[in-house]
Residue frames as qw, qx, qy, qz and C-alpha x, y, z in Angstrom:
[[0.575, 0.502, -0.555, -0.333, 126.57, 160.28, 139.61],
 [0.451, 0.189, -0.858, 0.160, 128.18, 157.49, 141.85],
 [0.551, -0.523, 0.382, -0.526, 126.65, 155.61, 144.78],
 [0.501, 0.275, -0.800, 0.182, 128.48, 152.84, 146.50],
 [0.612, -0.417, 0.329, -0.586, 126.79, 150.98, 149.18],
 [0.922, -0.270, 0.184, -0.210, 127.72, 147.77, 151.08],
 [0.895, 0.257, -0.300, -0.206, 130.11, 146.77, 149.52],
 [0.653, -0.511, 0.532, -0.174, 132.09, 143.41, 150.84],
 [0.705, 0.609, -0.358, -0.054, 134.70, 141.83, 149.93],
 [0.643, -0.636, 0.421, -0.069, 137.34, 138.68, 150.89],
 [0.725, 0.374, -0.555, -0.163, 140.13, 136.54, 149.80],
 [0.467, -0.059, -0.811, 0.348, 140.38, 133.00, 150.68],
 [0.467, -0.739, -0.461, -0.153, 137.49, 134.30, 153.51],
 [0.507, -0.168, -0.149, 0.832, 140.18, 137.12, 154.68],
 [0.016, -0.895, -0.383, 0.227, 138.32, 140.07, 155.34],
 [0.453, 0.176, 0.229, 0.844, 139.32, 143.18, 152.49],
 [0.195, -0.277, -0.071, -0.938, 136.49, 145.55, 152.27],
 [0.160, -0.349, -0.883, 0.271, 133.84, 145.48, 154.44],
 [0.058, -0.866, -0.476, 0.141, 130.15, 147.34, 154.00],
 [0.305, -0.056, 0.272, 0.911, 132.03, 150.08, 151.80],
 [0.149, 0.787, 0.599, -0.014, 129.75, 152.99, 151.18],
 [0.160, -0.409, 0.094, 0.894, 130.26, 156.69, 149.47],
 [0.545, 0.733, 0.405, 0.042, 128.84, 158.81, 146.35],
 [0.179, -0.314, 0.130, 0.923, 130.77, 161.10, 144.40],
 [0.359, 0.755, 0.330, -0.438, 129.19, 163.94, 142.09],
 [0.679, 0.677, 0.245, 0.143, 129.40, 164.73, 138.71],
 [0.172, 0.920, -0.067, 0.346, 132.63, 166.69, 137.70],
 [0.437, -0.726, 0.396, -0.354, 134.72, 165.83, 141.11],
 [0.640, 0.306, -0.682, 0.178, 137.67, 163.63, 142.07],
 [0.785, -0.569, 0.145, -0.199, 138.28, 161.36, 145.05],
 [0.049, 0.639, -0.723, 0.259, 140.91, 160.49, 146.72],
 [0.885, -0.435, -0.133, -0.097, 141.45, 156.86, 148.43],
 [0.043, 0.708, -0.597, 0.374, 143.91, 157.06, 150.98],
 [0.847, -0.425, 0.179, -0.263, 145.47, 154.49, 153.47],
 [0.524, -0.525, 0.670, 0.037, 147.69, 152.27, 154.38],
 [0.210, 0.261, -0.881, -0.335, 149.66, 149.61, 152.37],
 [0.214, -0.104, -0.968, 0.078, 147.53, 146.54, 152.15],
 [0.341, 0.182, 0.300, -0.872, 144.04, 149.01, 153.03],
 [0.420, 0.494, 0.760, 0.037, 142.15, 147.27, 150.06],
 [0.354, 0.721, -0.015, -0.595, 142.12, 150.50, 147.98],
 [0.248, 0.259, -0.809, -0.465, 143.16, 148.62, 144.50],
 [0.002, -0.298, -0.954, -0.037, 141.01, 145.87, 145.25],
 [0.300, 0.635, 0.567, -0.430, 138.07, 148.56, 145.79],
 [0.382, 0.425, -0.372, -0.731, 138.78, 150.26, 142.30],
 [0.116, 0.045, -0.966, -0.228, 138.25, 146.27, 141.09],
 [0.127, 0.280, 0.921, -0.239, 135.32, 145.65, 142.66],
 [0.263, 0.561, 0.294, -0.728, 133.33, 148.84, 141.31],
 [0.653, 0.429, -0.311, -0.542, 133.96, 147.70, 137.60],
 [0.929, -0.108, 0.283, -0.210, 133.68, 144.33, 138.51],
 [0.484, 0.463, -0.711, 0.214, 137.38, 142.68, 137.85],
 [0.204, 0.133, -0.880, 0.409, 136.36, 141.52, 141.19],
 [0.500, -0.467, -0.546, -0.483, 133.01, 140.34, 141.96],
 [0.403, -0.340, 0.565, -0.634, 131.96, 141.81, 146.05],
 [0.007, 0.005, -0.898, 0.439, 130.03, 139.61, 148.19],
 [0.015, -0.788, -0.601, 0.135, 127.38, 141.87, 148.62],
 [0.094, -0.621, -0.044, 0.777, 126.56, 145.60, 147.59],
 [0.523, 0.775, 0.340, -0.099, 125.68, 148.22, 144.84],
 [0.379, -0.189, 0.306, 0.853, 127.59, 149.87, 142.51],
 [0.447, 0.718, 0.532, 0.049, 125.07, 152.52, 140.55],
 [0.433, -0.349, 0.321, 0.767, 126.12, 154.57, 138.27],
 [0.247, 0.196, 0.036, -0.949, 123.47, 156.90, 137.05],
 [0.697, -0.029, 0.373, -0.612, 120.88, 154.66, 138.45],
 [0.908, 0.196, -0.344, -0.138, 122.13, 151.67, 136.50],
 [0.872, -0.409, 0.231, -0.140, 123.84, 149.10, 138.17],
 [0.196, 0.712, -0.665, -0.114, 127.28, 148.53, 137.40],
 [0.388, -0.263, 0.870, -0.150, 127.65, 144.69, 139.27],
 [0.639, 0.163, 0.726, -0.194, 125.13, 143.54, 137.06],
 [0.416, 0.752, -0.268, -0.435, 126.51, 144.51, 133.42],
 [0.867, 0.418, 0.030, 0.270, 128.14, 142.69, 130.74],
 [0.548, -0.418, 0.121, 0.715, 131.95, 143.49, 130.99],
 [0.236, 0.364, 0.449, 0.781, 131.47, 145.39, 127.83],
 [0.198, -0.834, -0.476, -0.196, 128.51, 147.39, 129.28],
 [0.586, -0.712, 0.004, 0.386, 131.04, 148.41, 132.13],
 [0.539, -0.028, 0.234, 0.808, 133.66, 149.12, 129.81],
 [0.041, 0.728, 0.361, 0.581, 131.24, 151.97, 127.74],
 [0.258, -0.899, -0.129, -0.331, 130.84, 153.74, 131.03],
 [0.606, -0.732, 0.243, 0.193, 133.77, 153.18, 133.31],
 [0.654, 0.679, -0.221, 0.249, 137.51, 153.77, 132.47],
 [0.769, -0.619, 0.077, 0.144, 139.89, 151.90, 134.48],
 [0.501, 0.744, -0.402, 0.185, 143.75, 152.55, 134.32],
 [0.922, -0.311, -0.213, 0.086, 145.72, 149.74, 136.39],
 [0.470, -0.782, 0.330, 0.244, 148.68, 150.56, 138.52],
 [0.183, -0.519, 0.642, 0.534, 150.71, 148.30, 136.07],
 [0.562, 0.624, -0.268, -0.472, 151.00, 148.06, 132.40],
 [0.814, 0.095, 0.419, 0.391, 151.96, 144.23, 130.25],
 [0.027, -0.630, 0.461, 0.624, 154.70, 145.31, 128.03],
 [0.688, 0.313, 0.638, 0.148, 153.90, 145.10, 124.61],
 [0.394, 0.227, 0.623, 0.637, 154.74, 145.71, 120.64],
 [0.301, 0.738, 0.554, 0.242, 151.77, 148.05, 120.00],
 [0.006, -0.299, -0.103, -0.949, 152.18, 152.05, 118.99],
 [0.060, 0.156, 0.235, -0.958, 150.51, 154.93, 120.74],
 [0.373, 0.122, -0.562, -0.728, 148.24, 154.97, 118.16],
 [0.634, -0.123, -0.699, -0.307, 146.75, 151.35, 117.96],
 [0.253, -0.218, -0.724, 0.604, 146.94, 151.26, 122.13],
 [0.306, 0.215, 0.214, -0.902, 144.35, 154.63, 122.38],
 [0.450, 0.083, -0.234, -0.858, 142.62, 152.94, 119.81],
 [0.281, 0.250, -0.856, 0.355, 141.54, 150.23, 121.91],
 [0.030, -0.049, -0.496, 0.867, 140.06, 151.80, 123.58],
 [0.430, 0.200, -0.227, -0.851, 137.41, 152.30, 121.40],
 [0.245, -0.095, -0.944, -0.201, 136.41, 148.03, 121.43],
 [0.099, 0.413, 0.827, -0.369, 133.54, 148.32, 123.35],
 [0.397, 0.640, 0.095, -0.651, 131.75, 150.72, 121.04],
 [0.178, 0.403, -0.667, -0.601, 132.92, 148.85, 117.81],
 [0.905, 0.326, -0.023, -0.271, 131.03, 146.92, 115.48],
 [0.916, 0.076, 0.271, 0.285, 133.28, 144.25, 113.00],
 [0.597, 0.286, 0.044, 0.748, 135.25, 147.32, 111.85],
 [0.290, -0.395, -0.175, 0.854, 136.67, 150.64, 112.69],
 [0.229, 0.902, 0.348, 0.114, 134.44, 153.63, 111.82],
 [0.521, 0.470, 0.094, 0.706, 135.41, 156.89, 111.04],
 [0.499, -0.761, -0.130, -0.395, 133.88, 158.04, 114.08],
 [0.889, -0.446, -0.037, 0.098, 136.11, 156.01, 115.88],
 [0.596, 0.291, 0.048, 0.747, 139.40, 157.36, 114.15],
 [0.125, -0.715, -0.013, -0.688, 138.33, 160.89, 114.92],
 [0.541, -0.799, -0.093, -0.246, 137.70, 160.37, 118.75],
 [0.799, -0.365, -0.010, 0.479, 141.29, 158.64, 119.16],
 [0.485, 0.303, -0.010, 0.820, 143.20, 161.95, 117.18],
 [0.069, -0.781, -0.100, -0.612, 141.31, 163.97, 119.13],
 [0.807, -0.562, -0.050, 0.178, 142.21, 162.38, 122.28],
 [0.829, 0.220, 0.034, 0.513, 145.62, 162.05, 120.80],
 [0.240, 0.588, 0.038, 0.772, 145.87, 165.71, 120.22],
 [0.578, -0.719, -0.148, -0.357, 144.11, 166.48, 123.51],
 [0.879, -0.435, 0.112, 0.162, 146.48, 164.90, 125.38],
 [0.099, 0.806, -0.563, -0.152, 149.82, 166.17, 123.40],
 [0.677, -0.266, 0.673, 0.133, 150.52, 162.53, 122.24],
 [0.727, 0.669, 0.064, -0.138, 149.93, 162.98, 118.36],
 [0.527, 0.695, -0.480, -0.094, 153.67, 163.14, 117.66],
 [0.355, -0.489, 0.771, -0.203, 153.98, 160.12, 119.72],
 [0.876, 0.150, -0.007, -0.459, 151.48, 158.06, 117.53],
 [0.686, 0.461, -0.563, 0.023, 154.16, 155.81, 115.63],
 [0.010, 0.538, -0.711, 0.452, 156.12, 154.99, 118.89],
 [0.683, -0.060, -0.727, 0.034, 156.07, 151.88, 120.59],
 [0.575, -0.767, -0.074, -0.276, 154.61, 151.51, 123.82],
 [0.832, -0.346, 0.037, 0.431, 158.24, 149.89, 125.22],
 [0.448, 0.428, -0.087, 0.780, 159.99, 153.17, 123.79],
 [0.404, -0.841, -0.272, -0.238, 158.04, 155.30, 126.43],
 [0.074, 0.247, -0.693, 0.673, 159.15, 157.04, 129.48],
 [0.194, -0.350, -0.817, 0.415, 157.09, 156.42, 132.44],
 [0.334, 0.532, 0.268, -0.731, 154.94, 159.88, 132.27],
 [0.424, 0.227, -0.493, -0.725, 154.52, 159.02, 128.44],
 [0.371, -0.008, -0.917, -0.147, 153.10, 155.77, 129.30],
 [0.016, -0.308, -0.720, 0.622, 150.70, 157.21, 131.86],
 [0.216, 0.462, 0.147, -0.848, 149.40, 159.55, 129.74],
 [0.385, 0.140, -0.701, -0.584, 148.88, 156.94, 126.65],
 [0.214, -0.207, -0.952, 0.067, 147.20, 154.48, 129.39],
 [0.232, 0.383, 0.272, -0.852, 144.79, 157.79, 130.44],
 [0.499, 0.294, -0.341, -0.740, 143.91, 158.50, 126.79],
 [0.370, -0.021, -0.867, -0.333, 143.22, 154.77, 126.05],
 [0.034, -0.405, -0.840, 0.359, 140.70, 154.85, 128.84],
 [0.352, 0.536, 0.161, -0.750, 139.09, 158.39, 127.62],
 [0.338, 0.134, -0.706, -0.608, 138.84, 156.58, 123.92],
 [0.035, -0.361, -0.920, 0.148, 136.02, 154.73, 126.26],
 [0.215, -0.485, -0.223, -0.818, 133.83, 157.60, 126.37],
 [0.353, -0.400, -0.798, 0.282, 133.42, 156.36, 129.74],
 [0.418, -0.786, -0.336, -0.308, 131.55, 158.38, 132.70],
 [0.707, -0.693, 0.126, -0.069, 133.53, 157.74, 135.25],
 [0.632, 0.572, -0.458, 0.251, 137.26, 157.17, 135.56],
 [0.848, -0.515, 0.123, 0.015, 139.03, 154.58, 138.25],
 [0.549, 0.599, -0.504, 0.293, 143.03, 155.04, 138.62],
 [0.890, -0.288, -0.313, 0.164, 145.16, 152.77, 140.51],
 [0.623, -0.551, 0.195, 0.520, 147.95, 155.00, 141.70],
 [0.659, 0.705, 0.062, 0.257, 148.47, 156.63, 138.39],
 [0.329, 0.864, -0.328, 0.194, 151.62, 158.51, 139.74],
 [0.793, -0.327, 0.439, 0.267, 153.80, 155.38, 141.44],
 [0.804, -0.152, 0.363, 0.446, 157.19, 155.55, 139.78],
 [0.440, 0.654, 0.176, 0.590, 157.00, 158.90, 138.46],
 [0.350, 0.149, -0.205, 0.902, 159.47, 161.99, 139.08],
 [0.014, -0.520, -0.527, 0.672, 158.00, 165.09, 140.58],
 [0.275, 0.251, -0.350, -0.859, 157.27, 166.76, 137.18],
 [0.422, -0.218, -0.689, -0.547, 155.02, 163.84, 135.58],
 [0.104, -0.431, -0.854, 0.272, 153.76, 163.09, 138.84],
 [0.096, 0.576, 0.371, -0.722, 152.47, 166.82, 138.73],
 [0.140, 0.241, -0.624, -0.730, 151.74, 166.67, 135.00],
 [0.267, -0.047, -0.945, -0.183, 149.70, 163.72, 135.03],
 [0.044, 0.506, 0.763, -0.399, 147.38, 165.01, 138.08],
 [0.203, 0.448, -0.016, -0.870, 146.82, 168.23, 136.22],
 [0.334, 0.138, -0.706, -0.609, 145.78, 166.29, 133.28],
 [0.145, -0.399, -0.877, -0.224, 143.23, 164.37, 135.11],
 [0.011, -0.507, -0.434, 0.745, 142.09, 167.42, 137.47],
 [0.350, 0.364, -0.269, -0.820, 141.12, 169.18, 133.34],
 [0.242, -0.023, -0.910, -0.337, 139.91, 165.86, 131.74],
 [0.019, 0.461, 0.778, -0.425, 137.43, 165.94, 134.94],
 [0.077, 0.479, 0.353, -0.800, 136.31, 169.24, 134.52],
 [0.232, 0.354, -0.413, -0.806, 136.34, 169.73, 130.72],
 [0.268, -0.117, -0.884, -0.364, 134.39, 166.47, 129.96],
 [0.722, -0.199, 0.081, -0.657, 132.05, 166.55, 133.16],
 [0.650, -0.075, -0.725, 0.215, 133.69, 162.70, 134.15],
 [0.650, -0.650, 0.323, -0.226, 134.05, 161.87, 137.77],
 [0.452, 0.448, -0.702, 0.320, 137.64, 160.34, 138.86],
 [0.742, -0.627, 0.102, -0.212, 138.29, 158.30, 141.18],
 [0.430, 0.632, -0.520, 0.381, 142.33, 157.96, 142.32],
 [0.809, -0.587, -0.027, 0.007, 144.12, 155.63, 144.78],
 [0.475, 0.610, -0.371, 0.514, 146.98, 157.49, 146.29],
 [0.635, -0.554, -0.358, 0.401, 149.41, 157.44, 148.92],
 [0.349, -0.339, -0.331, 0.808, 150.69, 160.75, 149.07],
 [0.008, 0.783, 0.614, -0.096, 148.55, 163.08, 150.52],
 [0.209, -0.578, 0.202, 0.763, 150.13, 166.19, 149.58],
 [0.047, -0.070, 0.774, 0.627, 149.56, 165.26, 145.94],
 [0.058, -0.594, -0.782, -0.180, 145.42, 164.16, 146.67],
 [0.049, -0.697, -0.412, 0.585, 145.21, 167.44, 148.94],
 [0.054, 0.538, -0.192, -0.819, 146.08, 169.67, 145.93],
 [0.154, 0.104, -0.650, -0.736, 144.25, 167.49, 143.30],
 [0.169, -0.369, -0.914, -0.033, 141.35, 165.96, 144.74],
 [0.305, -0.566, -0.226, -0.732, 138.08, 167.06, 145.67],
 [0.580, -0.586, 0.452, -0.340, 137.66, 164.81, 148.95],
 [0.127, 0.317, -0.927, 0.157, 139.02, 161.69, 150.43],
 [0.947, -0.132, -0.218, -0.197, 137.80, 158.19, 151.49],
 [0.199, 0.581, -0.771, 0.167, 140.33, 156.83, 153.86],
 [0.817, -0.235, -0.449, -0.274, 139.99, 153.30, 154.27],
 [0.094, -0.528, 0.697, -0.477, 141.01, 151.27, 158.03],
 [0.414, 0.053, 0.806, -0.419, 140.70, 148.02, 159.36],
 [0.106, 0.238, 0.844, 0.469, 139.03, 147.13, 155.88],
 [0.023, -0.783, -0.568, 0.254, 136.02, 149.88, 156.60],
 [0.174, 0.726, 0.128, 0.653, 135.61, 153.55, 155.20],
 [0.475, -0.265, -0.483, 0.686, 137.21, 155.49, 158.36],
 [0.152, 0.613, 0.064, -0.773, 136.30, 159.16, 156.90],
 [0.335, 0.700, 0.513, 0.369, 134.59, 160.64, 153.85],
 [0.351, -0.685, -0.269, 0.579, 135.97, 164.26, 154.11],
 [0.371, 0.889, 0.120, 0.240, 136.33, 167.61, 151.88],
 [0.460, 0.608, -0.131, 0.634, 139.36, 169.94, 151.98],
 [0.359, -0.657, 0.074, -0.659, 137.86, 171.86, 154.64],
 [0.800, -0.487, 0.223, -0.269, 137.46, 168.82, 157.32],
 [0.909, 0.004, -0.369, 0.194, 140.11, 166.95, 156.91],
 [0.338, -0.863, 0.250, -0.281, 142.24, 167.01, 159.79],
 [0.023, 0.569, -0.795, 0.211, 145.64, 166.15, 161.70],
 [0.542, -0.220, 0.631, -0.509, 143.65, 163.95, 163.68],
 [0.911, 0.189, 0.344, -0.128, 142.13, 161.48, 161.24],
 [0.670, 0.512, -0.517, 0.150, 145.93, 161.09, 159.31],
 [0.359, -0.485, 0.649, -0.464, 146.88, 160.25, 162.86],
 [0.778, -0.009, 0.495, -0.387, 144.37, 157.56, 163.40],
 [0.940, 0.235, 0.165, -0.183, 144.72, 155.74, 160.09],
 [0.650, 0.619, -0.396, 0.196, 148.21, 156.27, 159.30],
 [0.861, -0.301, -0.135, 0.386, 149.80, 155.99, 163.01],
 [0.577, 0.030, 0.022, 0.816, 151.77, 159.40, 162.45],
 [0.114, -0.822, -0.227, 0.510, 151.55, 162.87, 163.99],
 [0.402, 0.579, 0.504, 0.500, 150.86, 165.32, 161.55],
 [0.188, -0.463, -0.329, 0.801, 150.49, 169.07, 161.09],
 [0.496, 0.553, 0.496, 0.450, 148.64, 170.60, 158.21],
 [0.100, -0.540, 0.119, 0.827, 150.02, 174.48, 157.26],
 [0.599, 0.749, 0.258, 0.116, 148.93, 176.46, 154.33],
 [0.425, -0.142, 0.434, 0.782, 151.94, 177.05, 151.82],
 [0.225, 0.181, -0.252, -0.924, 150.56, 179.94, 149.60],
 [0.392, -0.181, 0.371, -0.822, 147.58, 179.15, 150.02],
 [0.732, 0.179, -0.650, -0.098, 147.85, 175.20, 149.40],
 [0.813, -0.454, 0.087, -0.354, 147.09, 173.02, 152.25],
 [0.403, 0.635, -0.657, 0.049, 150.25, 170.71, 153.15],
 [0.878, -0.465, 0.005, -0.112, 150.71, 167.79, 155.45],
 [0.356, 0.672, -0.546, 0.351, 154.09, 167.82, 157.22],
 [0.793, -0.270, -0.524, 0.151, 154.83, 164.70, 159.62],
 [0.238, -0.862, 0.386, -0.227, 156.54, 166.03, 162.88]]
């Protein structure tokens, strides 16, 4: 579905990403791991073009993403940013938002229907009325999810969707995109730091270093050795009923 290739990227001529390259497949989430300051936010930007590379592709079933209208991008990619502006609007009128890049000069009835079914999909219907600034923090992840699936996108880019949430929404919030992947046929892509959380929702990793793609790895190959190398910390990985774990020493 995805292939990334080349791509490069700099501020102020500070090397960030450099000759970035991966694919993912229909149906299947990635992890980006790494260090603070790795460039993984700045590579979710650069694939729906909030940040314009240097050089490189972005296709997305064989169409070019880098060379869309922002609207074009918006129809096929759903991005959810690490943080949210605080604002005035309901549940409701926030999911349905979502829906601007498919709208004409007025709301269809087509378009009402896809946000209550999100709504409902997502257990947020009795939340419709409610002001985004009444939220907790896992309700306000899961209204900034749905207002990206009211894109009908293809593809879905989160920044860290579980930074500053407990251990329940943080595990609430991956289960909800690990089913949203499968049941729709999207592809996800998710920049997290803890790997304990990507090993048990992701499909593989991308760990960036040194502004380069260090590994590209499945379940199966990742290893002590390359959380060593890019994090700088001895590792052990154990299976916990039969869940893979990483446990510094």
């Amino acid at each position: 579905m995805l292939e990334v290739s080349d791509i490069t990227f700099s501020y102020h001529s500070q090397a960030v990403l450099e000759a970035i390259a991966f694919h993912l497949e229909k149906g299947r989430v990635l992890g980006i791991l790494g260090v603070n300051g790795a460039g993984k936010s700045t590579l979710l930007k650069c694939l729906n073009r909030i940040l314009k590379p240097e050089s490189g592709t972005v296709l997305l079933e064989k169409e070019n993403l880098l060379s869309m209208s922002p609207k074009d991008v918006a129809r096929r990619v759903g991005y959810v940013p690490q943080r949210h502006r605080e604002t005035r609007l309901s549940v409701y009128e926030s999911v349905l938002l979502g829906r601007k890049p498919h709208m004409g000069w007025t709301v269809s009835d087509a378009d009402y229907e896809i946000v209550e079914n999100i709504l409902k999909r997502m257990e947020l219907t009795h939340l419709g009325l409610k002001s985004l600034n009444e939220l907790s923090g896992g309700e306000l992840q899961k209204v900034m999810i749905a207002r990206a699936l009211a894109q009908s996108p293809k593809i879905l880019l989160l920044d860290e969707p579980t930074s500053n949430l407990d251990m329940k929404n943080q595990m609430e919030v991956m289960k909800l995109i690990r089913s949203v992947v499968r049941e729709q046929g999207l592809s996800a892509i998710i920049t997290i730091h803890d790997l304990n959380l990507a090993l048990r929702f992701a499909d593989t990793f991308l760990f960036l270093y040194h502004h380069r793609v260090h590994s590209l790895v499945g379940k199966e190959e990742l290893s002590a050795e390359i959380i060593r190398e890019v994090y700088g910390v001895d590792v052990i990985l154990e299976k916990v009923k039969g869940q893979t774990v990483v446990l510094p020493l």
